[in-house]
DSSP file (Angstrom, degrees, kcal/mol; ACC not computed):
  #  RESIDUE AA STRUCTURE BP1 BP2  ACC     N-H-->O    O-->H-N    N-H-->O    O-->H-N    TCO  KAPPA ALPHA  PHI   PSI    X-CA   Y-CA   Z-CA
    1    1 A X              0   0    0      0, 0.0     2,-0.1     0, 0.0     0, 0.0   0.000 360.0 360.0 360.0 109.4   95.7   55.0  115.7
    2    2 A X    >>  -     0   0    0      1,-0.1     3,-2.3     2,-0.0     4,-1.6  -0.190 360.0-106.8 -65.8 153.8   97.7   54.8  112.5
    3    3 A X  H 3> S+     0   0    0      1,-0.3     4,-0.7     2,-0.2    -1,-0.1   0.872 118.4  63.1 -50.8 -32.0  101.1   56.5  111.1
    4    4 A X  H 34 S+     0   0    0      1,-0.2    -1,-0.3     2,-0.1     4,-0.2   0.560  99.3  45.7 -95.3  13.4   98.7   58.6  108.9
    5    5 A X  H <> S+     0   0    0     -3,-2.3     4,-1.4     2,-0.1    -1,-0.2   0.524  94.4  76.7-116.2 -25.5   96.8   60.4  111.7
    6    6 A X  H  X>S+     0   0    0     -4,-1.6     4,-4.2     3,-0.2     5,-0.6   0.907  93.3  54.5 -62.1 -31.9  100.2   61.4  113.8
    7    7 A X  H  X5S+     0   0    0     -4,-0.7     4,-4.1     2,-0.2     5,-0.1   0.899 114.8  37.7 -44.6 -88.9  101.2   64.7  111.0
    8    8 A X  H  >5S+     0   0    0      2,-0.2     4,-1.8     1,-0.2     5,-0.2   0.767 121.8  46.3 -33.6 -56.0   98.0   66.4  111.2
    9    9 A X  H  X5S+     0   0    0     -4,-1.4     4,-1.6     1,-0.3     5,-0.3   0.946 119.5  39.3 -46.6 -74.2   97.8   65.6  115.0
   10   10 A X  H  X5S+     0   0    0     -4,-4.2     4,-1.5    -5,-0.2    -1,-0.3   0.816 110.4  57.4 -72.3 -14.5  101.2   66.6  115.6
   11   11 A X  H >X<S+     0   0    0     -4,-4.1     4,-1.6    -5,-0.6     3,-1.4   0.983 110.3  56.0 -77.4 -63.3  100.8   70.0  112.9
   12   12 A X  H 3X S+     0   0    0     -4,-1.8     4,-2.1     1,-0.3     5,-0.3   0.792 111.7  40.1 -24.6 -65.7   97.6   70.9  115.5
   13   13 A X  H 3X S+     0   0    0     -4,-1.6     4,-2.0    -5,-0.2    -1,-0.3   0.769 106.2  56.8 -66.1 -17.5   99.7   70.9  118.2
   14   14 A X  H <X S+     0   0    0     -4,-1.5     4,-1.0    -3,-1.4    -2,-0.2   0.880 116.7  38.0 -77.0 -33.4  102.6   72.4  117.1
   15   15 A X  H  X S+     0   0    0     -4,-1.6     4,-0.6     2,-0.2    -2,-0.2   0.611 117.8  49.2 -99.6   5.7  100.5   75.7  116.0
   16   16 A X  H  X S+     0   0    0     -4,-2.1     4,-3.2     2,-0.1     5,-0.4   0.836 115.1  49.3 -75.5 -47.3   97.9   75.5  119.4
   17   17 A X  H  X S+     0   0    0     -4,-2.0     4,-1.3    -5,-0.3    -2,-0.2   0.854 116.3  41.7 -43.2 -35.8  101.6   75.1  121.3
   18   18 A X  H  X S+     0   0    0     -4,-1.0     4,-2.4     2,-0.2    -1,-0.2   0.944 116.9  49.1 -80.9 -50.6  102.8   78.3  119.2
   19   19 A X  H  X>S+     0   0    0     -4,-0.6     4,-3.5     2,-0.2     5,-0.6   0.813 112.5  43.2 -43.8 -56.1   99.5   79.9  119.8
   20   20 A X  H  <5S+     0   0    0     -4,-3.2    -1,-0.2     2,-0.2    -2,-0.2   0.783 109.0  60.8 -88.1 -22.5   99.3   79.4  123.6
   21   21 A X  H  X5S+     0   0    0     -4,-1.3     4,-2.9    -5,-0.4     5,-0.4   0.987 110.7  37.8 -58.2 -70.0  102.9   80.4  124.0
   22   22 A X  H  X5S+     0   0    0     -4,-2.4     4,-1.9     2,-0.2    -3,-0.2   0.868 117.1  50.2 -33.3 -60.0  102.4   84.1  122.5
   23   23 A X  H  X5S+     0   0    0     -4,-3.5     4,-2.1     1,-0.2    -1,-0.2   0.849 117.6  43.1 -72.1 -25.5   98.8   84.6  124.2
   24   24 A X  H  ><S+     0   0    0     -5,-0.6     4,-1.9     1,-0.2    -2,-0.2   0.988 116.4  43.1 -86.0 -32.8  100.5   83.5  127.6
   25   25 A X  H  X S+     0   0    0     -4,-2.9     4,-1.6     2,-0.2     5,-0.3   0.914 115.4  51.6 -65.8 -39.4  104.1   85.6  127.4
   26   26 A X  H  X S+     0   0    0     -4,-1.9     4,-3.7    -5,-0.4     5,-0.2   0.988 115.0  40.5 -73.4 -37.8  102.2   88.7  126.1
   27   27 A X  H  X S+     0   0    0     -4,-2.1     4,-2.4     1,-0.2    -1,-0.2   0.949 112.1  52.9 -50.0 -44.6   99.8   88.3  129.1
   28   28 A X  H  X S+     0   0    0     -4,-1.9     4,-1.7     1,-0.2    -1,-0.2   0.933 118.9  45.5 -58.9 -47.4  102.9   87.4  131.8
   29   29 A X  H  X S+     0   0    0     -4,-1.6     4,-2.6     2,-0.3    -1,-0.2   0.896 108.9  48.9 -95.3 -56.0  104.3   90.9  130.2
   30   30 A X  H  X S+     0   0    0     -4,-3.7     4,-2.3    -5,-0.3    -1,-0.3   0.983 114.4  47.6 -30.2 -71.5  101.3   92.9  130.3
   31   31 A X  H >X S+     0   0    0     -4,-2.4     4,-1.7     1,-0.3     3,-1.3   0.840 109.5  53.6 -56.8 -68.4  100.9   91.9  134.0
   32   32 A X  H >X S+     0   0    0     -4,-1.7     4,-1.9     1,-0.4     3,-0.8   0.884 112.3  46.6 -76.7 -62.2  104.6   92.6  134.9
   33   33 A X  H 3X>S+     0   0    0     -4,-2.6     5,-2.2     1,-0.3     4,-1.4   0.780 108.7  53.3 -62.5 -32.4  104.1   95.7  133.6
   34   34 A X  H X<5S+     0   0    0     -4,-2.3     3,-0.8    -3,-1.3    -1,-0.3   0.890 102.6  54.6 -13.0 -66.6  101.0   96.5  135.2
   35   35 A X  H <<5S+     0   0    0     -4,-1.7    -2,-0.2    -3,-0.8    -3,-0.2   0.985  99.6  65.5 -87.7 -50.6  102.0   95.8  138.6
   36   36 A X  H 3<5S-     0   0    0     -4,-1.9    -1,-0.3     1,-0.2    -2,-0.2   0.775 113.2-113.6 -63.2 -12.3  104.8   98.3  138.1
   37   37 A X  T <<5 +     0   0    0     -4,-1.4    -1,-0.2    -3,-0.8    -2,-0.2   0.688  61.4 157.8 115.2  26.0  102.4  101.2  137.7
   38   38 A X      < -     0   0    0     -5,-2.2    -1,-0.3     1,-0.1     3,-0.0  -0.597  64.2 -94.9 -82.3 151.9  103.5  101.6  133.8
   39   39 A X    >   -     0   0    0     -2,-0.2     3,-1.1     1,-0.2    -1,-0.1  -0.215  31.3-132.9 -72.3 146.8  100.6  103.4  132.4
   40   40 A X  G >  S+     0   0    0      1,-0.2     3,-1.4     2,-0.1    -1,-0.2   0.917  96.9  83.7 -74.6 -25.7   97.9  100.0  130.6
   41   41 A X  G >   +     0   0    0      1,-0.3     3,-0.9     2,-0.2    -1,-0.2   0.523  63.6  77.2 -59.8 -12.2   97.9  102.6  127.4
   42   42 A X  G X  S+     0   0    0     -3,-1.1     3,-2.0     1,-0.3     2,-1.4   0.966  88.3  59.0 -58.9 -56.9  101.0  101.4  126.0
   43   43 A X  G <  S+     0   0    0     -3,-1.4    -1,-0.3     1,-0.3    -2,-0.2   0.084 103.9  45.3 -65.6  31.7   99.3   98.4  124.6
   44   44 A X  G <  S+     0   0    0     -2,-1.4     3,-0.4    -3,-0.9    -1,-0.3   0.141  86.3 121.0-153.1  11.9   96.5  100.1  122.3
   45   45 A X  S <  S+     0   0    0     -3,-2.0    -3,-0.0     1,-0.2     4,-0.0  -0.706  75.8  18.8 -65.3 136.7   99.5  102.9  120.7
   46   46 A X  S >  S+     0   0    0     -2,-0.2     3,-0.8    -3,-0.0    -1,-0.2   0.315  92.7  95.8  58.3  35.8   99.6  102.4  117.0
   47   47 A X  T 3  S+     0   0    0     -3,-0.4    -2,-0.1     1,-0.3    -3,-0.0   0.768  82.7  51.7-109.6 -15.9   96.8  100.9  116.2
   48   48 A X  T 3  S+     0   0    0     -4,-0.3    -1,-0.3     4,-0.0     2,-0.2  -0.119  95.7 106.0 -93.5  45.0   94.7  103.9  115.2
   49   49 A X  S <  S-     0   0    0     -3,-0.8     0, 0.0     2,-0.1     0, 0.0  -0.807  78.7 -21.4 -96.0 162.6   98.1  104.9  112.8
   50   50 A X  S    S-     0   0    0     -2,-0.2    63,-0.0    63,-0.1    64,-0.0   0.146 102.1 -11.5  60.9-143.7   98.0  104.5  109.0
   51   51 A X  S    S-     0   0    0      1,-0.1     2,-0.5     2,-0.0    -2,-0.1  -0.279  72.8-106.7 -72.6 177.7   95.7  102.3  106.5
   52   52 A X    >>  -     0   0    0      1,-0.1     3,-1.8    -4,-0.1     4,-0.8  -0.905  23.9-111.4-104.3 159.7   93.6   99.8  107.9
   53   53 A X  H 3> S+     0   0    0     -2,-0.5     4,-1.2     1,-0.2     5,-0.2   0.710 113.8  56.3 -48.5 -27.9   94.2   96.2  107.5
   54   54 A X  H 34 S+     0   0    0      2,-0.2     4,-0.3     3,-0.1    -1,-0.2   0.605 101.9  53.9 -51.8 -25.2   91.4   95.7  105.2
   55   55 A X  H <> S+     0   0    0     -3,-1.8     4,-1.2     2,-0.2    -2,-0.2   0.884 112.9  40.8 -68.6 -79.1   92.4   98.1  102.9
   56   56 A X  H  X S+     0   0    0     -4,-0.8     4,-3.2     1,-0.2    -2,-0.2   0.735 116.4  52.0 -41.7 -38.2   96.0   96.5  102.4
   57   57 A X  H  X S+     0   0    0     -4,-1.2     4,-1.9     2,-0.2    -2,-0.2   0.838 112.6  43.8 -93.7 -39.8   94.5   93.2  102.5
   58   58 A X  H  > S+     0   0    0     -4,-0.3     4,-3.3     2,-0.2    -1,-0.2   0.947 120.2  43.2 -53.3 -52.1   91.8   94.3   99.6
   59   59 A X  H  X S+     0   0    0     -4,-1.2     4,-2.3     2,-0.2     5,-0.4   0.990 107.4  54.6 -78.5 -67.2   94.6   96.1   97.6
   60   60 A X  H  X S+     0   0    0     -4,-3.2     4,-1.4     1,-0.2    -1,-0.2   0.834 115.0  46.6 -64.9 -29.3   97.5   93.3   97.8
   61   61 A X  H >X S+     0   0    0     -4,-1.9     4,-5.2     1,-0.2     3,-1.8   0.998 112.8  44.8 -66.1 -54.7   94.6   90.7   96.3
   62   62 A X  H 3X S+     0   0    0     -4,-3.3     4,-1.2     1,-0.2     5,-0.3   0.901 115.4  48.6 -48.8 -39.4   93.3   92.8   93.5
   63   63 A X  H 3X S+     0   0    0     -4,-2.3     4,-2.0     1,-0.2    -1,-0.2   0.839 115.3  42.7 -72.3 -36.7   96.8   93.4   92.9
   64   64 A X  H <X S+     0   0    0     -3,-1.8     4,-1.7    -4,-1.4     5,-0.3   0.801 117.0  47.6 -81.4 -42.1   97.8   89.4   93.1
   65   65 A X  H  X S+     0   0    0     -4,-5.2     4,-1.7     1,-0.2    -2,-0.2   0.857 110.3  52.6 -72.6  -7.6   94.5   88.3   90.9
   66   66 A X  H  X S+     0   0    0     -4,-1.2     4,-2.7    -5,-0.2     5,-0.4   0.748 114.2  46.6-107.5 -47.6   95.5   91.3   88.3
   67   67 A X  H  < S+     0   0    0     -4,-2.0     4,-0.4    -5,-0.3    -2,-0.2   0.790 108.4  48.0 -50.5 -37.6   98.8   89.5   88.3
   68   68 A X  H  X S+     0   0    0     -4,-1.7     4,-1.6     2,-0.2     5,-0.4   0.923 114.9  59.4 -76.5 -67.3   97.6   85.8   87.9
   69   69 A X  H  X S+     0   0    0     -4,-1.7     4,-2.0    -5,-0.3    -2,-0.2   0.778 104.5  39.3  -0.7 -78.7   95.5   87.6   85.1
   70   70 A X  H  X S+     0   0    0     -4,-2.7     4,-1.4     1,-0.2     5,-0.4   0.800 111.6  61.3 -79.6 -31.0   98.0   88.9   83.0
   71   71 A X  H  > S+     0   0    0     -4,-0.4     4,-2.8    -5,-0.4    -2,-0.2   0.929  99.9  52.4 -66.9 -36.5  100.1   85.8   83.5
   72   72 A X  H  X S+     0   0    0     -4,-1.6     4,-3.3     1,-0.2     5,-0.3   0.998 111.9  57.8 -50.4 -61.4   97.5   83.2   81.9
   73   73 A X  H  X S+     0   0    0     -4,-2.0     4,-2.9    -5,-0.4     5,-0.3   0.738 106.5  36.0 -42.7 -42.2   97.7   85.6   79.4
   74   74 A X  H  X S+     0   0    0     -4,-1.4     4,-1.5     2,-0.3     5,-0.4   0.819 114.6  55.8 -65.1 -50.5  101.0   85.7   78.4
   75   75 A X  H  X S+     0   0    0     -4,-2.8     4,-2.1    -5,-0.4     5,-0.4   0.920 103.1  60.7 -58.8 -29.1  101.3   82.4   78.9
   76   76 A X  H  X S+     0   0    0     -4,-3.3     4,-1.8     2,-0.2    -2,-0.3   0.957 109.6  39.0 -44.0 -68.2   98.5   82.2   76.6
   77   77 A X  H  X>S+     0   0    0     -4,-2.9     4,-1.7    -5,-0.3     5,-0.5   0.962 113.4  53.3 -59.7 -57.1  100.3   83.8   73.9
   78   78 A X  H  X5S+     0   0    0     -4,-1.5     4,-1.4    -5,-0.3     6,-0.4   0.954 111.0  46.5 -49.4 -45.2  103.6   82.3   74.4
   79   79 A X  H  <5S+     0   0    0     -4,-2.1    -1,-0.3    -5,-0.4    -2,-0.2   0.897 112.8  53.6 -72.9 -48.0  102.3   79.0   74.4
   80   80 A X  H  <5S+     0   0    0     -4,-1.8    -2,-0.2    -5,-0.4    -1,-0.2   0.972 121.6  25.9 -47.9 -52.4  100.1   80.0   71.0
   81   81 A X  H  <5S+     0   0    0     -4,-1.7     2,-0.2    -5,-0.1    -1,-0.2   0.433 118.3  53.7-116.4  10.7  102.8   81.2   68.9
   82   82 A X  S  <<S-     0   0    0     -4,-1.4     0, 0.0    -5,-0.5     0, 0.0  -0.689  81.6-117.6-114.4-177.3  106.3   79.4   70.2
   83   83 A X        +     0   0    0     -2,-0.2     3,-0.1     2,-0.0    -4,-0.1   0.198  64.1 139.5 -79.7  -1.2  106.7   75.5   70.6
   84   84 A X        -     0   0    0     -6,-0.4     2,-0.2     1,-0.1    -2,-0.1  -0.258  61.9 -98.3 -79.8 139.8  107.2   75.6   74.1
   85   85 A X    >>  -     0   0    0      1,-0.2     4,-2.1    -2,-0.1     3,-0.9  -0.065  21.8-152.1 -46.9 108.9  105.8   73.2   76.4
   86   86 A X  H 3> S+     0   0    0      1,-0.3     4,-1.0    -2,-0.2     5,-0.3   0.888 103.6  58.4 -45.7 -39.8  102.3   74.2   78.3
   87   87 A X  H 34 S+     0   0    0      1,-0.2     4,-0.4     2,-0.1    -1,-0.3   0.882 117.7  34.3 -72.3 -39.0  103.0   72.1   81.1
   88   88 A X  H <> S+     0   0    0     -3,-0.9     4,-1.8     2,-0.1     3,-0.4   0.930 122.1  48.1 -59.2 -76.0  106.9   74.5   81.6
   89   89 A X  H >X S+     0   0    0     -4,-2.1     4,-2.2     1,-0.3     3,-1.0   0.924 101.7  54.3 -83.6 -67.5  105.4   77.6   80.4
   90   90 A X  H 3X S+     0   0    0     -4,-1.0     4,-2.2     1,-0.3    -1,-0.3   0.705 113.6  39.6 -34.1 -43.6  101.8   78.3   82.5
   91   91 A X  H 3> S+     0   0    0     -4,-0.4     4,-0.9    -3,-0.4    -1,-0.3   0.819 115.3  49.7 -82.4 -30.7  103.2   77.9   86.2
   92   92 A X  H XX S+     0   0    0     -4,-1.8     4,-1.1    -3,-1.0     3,-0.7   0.992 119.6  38.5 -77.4 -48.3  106.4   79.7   85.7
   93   93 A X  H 3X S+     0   0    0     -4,-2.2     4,-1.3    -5,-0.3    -2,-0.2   0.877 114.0  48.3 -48.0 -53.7  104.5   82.7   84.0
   94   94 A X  H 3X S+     0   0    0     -4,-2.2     4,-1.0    -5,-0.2    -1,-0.3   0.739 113.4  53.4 -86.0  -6.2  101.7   82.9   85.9
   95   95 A X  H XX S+     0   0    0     -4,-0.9     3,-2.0    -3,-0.7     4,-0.6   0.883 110.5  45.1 -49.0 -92.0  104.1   82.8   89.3
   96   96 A X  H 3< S+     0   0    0     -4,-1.1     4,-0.4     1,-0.3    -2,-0.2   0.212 113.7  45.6 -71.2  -9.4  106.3   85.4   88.3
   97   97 A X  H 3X S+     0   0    0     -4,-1.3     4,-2.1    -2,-0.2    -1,-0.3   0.771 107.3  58.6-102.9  -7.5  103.7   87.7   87.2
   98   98 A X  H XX S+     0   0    0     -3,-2.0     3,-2.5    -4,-1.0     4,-1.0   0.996 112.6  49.1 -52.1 -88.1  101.5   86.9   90.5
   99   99 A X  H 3X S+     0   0    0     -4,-0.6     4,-0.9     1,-0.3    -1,-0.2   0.313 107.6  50.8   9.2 -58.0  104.8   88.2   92.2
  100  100 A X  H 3> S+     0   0    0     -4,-0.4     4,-1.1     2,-0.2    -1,-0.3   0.693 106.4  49.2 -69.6 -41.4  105.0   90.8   90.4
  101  101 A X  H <X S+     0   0    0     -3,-2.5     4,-1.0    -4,-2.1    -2,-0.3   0.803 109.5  51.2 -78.7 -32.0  101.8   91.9   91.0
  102  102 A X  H  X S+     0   0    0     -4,-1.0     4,-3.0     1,-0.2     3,-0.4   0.939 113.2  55.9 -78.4 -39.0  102.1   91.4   95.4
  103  103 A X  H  X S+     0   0    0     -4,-0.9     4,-0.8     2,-0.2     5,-0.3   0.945 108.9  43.7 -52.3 -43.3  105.6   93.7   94.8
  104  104 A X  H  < S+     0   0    0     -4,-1.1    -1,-0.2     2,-0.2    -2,-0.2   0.616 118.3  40.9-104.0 -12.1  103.5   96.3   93.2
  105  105 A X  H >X S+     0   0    0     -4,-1.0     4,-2.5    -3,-0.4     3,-0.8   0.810 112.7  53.4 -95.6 -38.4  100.6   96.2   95.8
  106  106 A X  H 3X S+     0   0    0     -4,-3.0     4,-1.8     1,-0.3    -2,-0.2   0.782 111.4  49.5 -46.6 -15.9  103.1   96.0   98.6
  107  107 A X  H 3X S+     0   0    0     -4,-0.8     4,-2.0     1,-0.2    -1,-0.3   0.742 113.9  44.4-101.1 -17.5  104.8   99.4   96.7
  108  108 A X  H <> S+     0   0    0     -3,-0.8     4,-0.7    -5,-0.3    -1,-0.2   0.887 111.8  53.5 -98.8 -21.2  101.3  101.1   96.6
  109  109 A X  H >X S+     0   0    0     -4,-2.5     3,-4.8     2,-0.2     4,-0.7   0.983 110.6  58.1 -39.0 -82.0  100.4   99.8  100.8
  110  110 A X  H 3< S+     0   0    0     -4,-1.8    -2,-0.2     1,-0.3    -1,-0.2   0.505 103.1  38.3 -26.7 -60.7  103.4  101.4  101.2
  111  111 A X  H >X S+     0   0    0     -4,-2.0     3,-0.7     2,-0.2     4,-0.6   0.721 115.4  58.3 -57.7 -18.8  102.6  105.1   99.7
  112  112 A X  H X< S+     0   0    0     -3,-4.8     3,-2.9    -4,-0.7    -2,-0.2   0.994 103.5  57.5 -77.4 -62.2   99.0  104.9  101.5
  113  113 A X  T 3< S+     0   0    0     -4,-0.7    -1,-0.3     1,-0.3    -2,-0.2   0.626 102.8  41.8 -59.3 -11.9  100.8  104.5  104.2
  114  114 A X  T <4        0   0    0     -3,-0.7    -1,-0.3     1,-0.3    -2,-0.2   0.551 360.0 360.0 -90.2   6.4  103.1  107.7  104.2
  115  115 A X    <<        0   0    0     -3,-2.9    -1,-0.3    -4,-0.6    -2,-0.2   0.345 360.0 360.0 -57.1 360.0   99.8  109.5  103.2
């Protein structure tokens, strides 16, 4: 076993270790609460509130691919009619308007949610 299989191997265990920590404290917690005769219904409150996760998850991509979008573009142009280097201009652009675009679905999750 080589130096170049221990990352991955150890990045696999560090998120089953993360994994199996969470599922086993939320059980130990459940249970504790259980046995003191707190009603089991606490754990399944709020999960019929608001959008559903599908929803958000739909909305914050279009919203990120509409962003990536409009940034080739721009970058398009910027690059077309200034001197400026392509290699410089395409990744910053189309970051920051990608960016722009998950701020402006996260603002619109939001309002569904106070709907």
């Amino acid at each position: 076993m080589g130096p170049e299989i221990l990352i991955p191997l150890s990045f696999f265990l560090m998120i089953f270790g993360i994994v199996y920590l969470v599922y086993s404290t939320r059980n130990r917690e459940r249970l504790a609460l259980i046995e003191k005769g707190v009603d089991a219904s606490i754990f399944s409150q709020g999960k019929d509130k608001g959008v559903p996760m599908w929803k958000v998850f739909i909305l914050n991509l279009a919203f990120l691919l509409i962003g990536s979008g409009v940034g080739i573009f721009i970058a398009l142009l910027i690059t077309t009619y200034t001197g400026l280097n392509d290699g410089a201009v395409y990744p910053s652009i189309i970051i920051t308007m990608a960016g722009i675009g998950l701020l402006a679905g996260f603002n619109k999750a939001k309002e569904l949610d106070k709907e």
